[in-house]
N, C-alpha and C positions, 0 to 999 in steps of 0.2 A: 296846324294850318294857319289858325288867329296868330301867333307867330311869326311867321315866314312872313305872310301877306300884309301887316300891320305897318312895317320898317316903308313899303313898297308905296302901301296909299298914302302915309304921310309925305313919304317924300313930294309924291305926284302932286298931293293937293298945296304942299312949301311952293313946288317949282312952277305952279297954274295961278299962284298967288304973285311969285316975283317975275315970272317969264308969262305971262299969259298966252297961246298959240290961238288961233282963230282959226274952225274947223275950217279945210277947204273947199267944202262943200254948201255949207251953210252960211258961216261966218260966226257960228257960236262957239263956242268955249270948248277946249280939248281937255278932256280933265287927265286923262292917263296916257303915259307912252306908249302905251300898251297897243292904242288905238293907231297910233301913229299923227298922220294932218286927217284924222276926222274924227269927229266926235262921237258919241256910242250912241247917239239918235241916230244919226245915218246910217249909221253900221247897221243898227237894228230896221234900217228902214231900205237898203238894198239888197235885192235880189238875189242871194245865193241859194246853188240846186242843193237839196236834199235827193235823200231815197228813193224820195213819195215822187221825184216829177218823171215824166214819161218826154226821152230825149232821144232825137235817131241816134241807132244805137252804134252807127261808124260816127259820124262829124258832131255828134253830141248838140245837134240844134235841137232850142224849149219846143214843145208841142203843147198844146190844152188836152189832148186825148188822151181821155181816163180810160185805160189798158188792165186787164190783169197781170200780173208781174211774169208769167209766164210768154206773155204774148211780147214784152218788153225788148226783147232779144231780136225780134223781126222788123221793128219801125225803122224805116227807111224814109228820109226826105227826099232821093233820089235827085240831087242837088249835088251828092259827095261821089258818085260812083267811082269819077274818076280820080280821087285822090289816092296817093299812094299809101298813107299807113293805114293801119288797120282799126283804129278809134281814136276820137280827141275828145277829151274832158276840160272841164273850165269849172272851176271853183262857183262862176255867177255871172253876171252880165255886166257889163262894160259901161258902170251907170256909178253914181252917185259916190261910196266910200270905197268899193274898190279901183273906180275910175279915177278918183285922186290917189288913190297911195299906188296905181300906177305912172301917173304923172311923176308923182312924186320922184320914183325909184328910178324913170331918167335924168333925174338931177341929181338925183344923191343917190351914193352908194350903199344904203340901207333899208334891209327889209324888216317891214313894220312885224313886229307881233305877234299883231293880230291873222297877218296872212301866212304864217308858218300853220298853222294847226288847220287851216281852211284845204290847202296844199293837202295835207297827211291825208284829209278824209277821203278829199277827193282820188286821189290815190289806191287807197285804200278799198273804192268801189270797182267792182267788176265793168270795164273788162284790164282796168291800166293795173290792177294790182297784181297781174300776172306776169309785170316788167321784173325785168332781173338787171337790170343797169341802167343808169341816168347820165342822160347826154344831154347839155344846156344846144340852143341855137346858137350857132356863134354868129359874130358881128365881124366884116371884116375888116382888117388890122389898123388900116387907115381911121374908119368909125371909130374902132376900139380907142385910138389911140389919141381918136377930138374928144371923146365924151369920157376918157377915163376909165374907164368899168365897163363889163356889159352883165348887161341887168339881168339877164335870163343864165347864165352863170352864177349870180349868186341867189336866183331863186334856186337852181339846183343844187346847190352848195348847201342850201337849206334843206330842203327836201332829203337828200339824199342823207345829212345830220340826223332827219326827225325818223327817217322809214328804215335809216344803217343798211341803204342798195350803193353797192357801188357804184362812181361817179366818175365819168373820163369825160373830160374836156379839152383833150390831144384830138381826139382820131378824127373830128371833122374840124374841116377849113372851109371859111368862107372865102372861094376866089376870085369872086366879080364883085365890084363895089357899085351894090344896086343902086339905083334913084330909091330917094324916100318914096315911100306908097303916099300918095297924096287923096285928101279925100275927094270923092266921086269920081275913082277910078276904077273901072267895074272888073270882074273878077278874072275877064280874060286879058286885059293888059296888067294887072298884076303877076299873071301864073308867067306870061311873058316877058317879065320882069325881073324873076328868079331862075328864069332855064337855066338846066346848067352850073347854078351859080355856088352850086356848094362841092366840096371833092373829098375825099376818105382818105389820108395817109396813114393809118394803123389798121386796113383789115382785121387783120387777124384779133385782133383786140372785141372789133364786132361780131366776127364770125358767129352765125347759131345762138346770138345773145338777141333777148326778147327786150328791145331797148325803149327807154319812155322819155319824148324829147318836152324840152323846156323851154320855154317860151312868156311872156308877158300877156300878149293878145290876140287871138284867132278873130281875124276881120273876114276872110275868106278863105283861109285855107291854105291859098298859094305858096307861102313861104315854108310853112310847116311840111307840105305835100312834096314840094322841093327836094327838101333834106333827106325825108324819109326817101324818098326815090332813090336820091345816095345810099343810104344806109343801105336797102333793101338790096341792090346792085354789088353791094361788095359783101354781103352775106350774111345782112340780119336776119334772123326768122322774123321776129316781127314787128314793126314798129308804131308803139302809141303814142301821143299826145296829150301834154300835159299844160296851161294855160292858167293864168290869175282868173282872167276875163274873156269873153268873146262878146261880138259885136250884139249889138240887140240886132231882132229883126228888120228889116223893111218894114213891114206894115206894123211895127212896134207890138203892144202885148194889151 
């Protein structure tokens, strides 16, 4: 391992020597790529869920309520009823070093690192670990085609690398070129803002497949609830969600 990892920190610490990057969170020193634009004080200083948090168990919003693990299954915000998939997970809150390296990743085509293996875990907990194919959100062609990339494609792209679930980025199309969600725009003209907006040309590809969509950030749902609606309609069994970040609370934490 002192091997491998040796070649990796000197370089880090050569190119923090002649490049220095400046966290984008703090403004301190980025010492490894690894981190991405933030430093490993932030990282170590924002909010991602573990095992241990008690989260509604469809929309995955934080709770303080210390539950036994049994009882875990039943918490409901009763905020998501009416959303179409069937649970959304999120690596951590929409704060500090995941907030920049999501900024980040509509600028650049590049996922940090450090958010590949945050992705896996998340994943990997009940109830998304039960997806059997990864479907990114798409962006439509027009967007696609100002910003170059779209960012929740190549978080699946990664994901889909790290977990080896197949990955289709055909069968949905984005066909209305929504207004950007702007903020303090509240959650019903957002949902208002995606009717519709997404269409299925490969059924069959969906059909009976337990699909986990990809996304950058759950603000409210809307867009994600959207798709899955599509999905659901041309013959997913069931559809989860999968996100970097989601919005912090209203009344914050």
């Amino acid at each position: 391992m002192l091997l491998t990892t040796l070649p990796s920190t000197l370089y880090d610490a050569a190119l923090a020597l002649v490049y220095p990057q400046a966290c984008a969170v703090c403004g301190g020193s980025v010492e490894s790529r690894h981190d991405g634009v933030a430093c490993v004080a932030c990282w170590n200083a924002t909010r991602v869920f573990t095992d241990d948090d008690t989260l509604c168990w469809k929309c995955g919003s934080f709770t303080r309520a210390n539950v036994s693990e049994e009882r875990k299954r039943s918490i409901r915000c009763g905020q998501c009823d009416e959303d179409s998939f069937a649970a959304a997970r999120a690596c951590g809150f929409y704060e500090g070093a995941l907030r920049a390296s999501v900024l980040e990743l509509k600028r650049e085509p590049h996922v940090a690192a450090r958010l590949a293996p945050l992705m896996l875990a998340a994943q990997k907990r009940e109830p998304t670990n039960s997806a059997n194919l990864i479907i990114p959100v798409p962006l439509h062609s027009s967007r696609e085609r100002e910003r170059g990339f779209n960012q929740a494609a190549l978080l699946a792209r990664e994901l889909a690398r790290l977990s080896r679930l197949p990955l289709d980025e055909h069968s949905v199309v984005r066909r209305v070129h929504t207004e950007r969600h702007r903020a303090g725009m509240d959650a019903r003209a957002r949902r208002e803002s995606v009717a519709d907006a997404f269409a299925i040309r490969h059924a069959d590809a969906i059909a009976a497949k337990r699909v986990l969509l990809i996304d950058d950030v759950f603000t409210t749902g809307a867009t994600v609830s959207a798709c899955a609606a599509a999905l659901s309609a041309a013959g997913a069994e069931k559809v989860f969600v999968l996100t970097i970040a989601r919005a912090l609370p209203a009344s914050g934490l």
